[in-house]
C-alpha positions in Angstrom: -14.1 -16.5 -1.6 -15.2 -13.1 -2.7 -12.4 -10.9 -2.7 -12.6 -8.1 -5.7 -10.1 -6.1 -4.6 -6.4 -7.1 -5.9 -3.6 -4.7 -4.3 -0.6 -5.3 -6.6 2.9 -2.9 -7.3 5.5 -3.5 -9.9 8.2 -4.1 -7.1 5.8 -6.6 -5.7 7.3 -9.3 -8.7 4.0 -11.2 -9.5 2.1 -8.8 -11.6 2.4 -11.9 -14.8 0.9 -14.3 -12.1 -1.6 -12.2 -10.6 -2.8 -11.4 -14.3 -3.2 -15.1 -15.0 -4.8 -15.7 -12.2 -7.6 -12.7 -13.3 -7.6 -13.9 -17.1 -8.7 -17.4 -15.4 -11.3 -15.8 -13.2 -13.0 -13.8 -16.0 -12.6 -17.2 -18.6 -14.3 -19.4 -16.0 -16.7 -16.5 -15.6 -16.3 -16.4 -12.2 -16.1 -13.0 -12.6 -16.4 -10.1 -15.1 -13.3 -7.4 -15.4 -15.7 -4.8 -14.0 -16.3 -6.3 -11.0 -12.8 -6.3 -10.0 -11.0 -3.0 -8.0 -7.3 -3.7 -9.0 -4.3 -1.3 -8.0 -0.9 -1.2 -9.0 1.8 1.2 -7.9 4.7 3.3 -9.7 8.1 2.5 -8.7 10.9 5.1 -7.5 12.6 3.9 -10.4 10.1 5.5 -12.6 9.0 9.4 -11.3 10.5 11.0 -14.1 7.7 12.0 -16.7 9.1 10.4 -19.2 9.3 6.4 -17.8 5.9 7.2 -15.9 3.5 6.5 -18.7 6.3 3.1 -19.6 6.1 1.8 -16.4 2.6 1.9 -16.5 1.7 0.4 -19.6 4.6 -2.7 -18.3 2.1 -3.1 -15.1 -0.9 -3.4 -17.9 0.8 -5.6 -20.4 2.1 -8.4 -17.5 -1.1 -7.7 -15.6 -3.2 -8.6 -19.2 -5.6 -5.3 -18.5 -7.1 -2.2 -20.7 -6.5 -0.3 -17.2 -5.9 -0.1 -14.0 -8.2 1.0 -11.5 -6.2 2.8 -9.0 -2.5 3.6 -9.9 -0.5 4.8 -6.6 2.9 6.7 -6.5 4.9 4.2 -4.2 7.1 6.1 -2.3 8.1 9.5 -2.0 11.4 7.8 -3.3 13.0 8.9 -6.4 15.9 6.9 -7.7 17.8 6.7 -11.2 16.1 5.3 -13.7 16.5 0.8 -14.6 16.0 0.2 -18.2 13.3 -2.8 -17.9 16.1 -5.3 -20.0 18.2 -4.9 -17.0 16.6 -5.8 -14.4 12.9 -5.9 -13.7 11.4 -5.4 -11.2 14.2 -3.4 -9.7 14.5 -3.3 -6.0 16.4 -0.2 -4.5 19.8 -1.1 -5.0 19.8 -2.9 -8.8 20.9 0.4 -10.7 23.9 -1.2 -13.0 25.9 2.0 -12.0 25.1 1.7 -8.0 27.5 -1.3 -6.9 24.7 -2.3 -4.7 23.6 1.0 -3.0 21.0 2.9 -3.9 21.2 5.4 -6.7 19.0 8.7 -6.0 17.7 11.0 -9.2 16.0 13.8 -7.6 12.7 14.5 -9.3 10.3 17.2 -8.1 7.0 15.2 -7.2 4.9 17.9 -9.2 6.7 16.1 -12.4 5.5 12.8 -11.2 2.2 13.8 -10.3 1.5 15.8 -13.7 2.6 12.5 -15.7 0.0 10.5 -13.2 -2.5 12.7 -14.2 -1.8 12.1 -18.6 -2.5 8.2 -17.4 -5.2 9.7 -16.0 -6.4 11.8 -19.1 -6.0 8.9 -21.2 -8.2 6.3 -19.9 -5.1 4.2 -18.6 -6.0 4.1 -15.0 -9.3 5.0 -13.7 -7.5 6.8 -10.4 -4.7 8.0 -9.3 -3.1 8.2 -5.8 0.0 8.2 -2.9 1.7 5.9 -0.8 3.6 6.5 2.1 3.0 9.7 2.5 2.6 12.4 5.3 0.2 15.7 5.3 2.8 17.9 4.2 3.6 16.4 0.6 0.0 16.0 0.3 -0.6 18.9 0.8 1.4 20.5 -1.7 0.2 18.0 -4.3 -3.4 19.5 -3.5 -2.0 22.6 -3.8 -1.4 22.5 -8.0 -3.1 18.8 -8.9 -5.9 19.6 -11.5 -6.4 15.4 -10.6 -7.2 15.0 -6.4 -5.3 12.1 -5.3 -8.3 9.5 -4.2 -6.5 7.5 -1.9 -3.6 7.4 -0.1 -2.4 4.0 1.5 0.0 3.8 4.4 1.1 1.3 7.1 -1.3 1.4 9.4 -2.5 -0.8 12.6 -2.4 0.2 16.6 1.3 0.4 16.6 1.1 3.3 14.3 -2.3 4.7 14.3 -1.9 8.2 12.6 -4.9 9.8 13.5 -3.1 13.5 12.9 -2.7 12.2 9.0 -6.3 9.8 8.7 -8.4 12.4 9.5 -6.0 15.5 7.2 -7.0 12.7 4.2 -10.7 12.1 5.1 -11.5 15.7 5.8 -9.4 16.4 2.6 -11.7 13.8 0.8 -9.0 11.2 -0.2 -9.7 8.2 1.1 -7.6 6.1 3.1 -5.7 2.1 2.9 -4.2 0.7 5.5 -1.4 -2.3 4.8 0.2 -3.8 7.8 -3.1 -4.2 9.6 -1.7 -7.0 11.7 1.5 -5.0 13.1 4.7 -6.5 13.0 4.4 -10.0 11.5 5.0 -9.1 7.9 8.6 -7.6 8.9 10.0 -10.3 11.7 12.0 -12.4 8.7 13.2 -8.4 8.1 14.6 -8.0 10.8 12.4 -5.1 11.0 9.6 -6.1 13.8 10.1 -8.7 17.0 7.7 -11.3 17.2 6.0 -10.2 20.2 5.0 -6.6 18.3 2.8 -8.6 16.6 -0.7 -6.3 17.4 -3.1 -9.9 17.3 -0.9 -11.0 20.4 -1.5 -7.9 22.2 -3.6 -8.9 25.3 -6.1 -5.9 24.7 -6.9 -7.1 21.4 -6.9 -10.2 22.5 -9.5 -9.5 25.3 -11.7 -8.0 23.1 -11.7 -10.9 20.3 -12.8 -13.1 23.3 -15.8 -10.3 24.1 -17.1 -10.2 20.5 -16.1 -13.3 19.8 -14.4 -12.9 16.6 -10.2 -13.8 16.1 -8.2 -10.9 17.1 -7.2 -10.1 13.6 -10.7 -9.6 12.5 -10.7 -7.1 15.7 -7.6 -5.3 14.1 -9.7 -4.9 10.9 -13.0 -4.0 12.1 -11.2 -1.4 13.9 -9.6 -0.1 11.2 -13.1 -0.1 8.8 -15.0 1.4 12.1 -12.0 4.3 11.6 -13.2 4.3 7.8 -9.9 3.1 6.5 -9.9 0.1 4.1 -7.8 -2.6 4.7 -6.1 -5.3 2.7 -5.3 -8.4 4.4 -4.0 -11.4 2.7 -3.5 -14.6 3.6 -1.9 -18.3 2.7 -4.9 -20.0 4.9 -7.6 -20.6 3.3 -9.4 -20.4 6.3 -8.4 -16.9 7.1 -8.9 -15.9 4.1 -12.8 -16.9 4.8 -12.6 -15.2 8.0 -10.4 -12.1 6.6 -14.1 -11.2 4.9 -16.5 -11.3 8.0 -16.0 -8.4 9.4 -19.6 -6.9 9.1 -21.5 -9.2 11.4 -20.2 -7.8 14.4 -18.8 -4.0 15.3 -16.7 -2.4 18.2 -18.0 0.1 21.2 -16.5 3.0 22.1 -14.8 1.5 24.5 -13.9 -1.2 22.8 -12.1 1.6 20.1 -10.6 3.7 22.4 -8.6 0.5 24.1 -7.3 -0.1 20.8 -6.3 3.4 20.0 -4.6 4.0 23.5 -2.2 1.1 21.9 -0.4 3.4 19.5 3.7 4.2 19.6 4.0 5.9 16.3 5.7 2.0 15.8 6.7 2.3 11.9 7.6 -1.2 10.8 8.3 -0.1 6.6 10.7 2.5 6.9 13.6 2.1 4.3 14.6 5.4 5.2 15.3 3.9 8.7 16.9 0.5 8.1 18.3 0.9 4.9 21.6 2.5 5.5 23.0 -1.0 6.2 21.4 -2.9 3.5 21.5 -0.2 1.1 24.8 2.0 2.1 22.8 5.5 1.5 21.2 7.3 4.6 17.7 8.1 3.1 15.0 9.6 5.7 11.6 9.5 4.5 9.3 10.1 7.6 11.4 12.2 9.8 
């Protein structure tokens, strides 16, 4: 359809597959490696310097690349260390020593981000970056990195607009992803979200889909792109995913904008920190 960008993670548990699916792409010559923007992301598992450059080089090997373009820390998260013959990928609680909570290794983030910036050094990834974080840990990675993070991705939609932390990134020049762009719909089986927080049910959005006459989730992503955050929206639809890309024939007014952004509630749907002490039985606050 003409996606180039492929947002993957270790945790995610299809790195093998996605990498088969770019090794058929590039054999059929539907595409050539350089046209692609793939990202992966470093696990909690993984922030000591040690396992950083490992992990990395397991995302490569089962993604079938030379590099990645855009490596991400995942969380400000940093739990003890799953030897990849246990268990792979490990989820939060799958540390052989945890009895199904969560094990945390403290590790200072400047250790992580200096072993980001070897795979850096050494060709592995093109650039490095943060995820799920908030202007005071970036701002003390700025404070020593001798690599700038170049993006930071973060759950963002008009639930949880964070204008306070876009515009800290974009004046910092780090660019800025938004997952989530839809709201709540991702986390319902989670028991995270309700159905009805769902933002392309709102009836603002939905008012102004009808006025440009585009779906309301291509409103939620135009207004995230007219906020100069990229977005990554997936789909099992094939006809979403057609519609997912048009998103440059039309743009929002002012008005239009400012509707949207009077919808935020700080409304975090991903928050571990927040719903994990039951499914994880260890109290971990990340955003607070």
């Amino acid at each position: 359809m003409g996606y180039r960008l492929i947002d993957e993670a270790a945790v995610y548990g299809n790195e093998k597959e996605a990498g088969q699916g770019i090794k058929r792409a590039i054999d059929e010559g539907i595409i050539k490696r350089e046209d692609l923007f793939v990202t992966s992301k470093l696990w909690n598992t993984e922030h000591r310097k040690e396992h950083v450059e490992p992990a990395c080089k397991k995302t490569l090997e089962d993604l079938g690349l030379d590099y990645i373009d855009l490596y991400l820390i995942h969380f400000p998260v940093s739990l003890k260390h799953i030897p990849f013959d246990h268990h792979y990928p490990p989820e939060w609680t799958d540390h052989p020593e945890g009895n199904g909570t969560m094990l945390e290794d403290p590790v200072p983030i400047h250790e992580t981000w200096a072993a980001m910036e070897e795979l850096h050094n050494k060709g592995l990834v093109k650039a490095i970056g943060i995820s799920n974080m908030g202007t005071s840990l970036i701002r003390d990675i700025l404070s020593y990195a001798k690599v700038k993070p170049s993006v930071l991705q973060v759950e963002l939609h008009p639930l949880n607009a964070q204008p306070r932390l876009v515009k800290y990134c974009l004046t910092n020049g780090i660019a800025v992803t938004g997952y989530s762009s839809l709201g709540a719909p991702a986390y319902v089986g989670l028991g995270y979200a309700k159905k009805e927080e769902a933002a392309y049910d709102n009836p603002v959005v939905k008012d102004i889909a009808a006025a440009v006459g585009k779906s309301p989730a291509q409103v939620l992503f135009k207004w995230s792109l007219q906020r100069k955050i990229a977005v990554i929206p997936k789909s099992n639809h094939e006809e979403r995913i057609k519609e997912n890309l048009d998103l440059f024939s039309f743009s929002l007014s002012k008005d239009q904008m400012d509707a949207i952004n009077g919808l935020n509630q700080n409304r975090r749907f991903n928050d571990p920190g927040h719903y994990g002490e039951a499914s994880m039985g260890y109290f971990y606050p990340i955003y607070d």
